[in-house]
N, C-alpha and C positions, 0 to 999 in steps of 0.2 A: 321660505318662498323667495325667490328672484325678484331683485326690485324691478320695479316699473310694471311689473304683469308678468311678465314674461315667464313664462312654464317650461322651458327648453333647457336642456341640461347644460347650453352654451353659454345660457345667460347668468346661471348661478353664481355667485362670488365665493370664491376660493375659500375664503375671509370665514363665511357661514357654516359653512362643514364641520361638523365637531369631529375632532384625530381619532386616527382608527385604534382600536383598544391594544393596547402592551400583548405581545406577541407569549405565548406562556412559556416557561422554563421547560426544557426538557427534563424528562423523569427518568434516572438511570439505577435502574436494580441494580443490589449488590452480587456480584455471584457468590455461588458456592465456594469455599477453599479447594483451590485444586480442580476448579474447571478456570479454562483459558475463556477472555469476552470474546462473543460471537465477533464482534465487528476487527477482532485480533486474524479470527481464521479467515472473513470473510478479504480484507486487506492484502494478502497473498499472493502473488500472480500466479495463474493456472497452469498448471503441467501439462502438457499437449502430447497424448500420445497418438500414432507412433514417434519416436523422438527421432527427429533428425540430425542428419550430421551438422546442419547450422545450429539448431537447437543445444547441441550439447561443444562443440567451441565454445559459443554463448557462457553457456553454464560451467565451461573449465573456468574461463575468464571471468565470470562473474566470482568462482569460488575464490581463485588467485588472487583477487582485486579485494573482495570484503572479507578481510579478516580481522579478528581482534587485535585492539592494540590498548594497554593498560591505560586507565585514568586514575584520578582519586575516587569517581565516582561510579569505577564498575567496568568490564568489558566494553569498549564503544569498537563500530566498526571505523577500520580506517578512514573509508573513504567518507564515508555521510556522517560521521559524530553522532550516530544513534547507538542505542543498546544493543548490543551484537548477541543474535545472529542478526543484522538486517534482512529487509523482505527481497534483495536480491541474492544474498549469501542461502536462504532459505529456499527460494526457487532454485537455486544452482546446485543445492544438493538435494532435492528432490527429486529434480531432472535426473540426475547420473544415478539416481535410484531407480527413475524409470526405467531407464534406459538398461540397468543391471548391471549398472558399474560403480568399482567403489572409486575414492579420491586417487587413489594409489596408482589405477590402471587409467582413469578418464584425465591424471598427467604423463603419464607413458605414452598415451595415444596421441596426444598434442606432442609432446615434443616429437615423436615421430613424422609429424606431420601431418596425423590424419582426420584432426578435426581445425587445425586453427589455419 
């Protein structure tokens, strides 16, 4: 209770409050061998179709930009020093999937000009 009488949640002393309880561990099931974590495919950025002519520059240039480059410790993407594919080199060739283009033709089409 609040000294002096007082019943107002103003009056209370900080002090008297017993701390709120240890927040619990999160619980993370193991997968199966050979399925990918949910929160792997959920991480992603989303393919938007119909794919646009800005959407697939994008995606030349994302491809061009994140590629593998050797470590001691595996594939890493150039540009972010994560495990390659990163999630932009992943979106970038999803895109020119949607889109129904391979790598070969979605840089033929840039360097002509037509997306970048």
């Amino acid at each position: 209770m609040a000294r002096g009488g007082c019943r107002l949640r103003s009056c209370v002393d900080p002090n008297d409050a017993a701390p709120p309880p240890p927040a619990p561990a999160p619980f993370h099931k193991p997968q199966p061998e050979g399925q990918q974590n949910v929160t792997t495919l959920l991480d992603d950025f989303p393919v938007l179709t119909p794919v646009t002519d800005e959407d697939l520059a994008t995606a030349v240039r994302a491809v061009r930009t994140h590629v593998p480059e050797s470590w001691p410790e595996g594939d890493l993407c150039r540009s972010e020093r994560v495990p390659y594919p990163c999630r932009l080199a992943r979106w970038g060739r999803a895109t020119l999937e949607a889109a129904g283009l391979t790598e070969a033709e979605a840089e033929a089409g840039a360097e002509q000009g037509g997306w970048a």
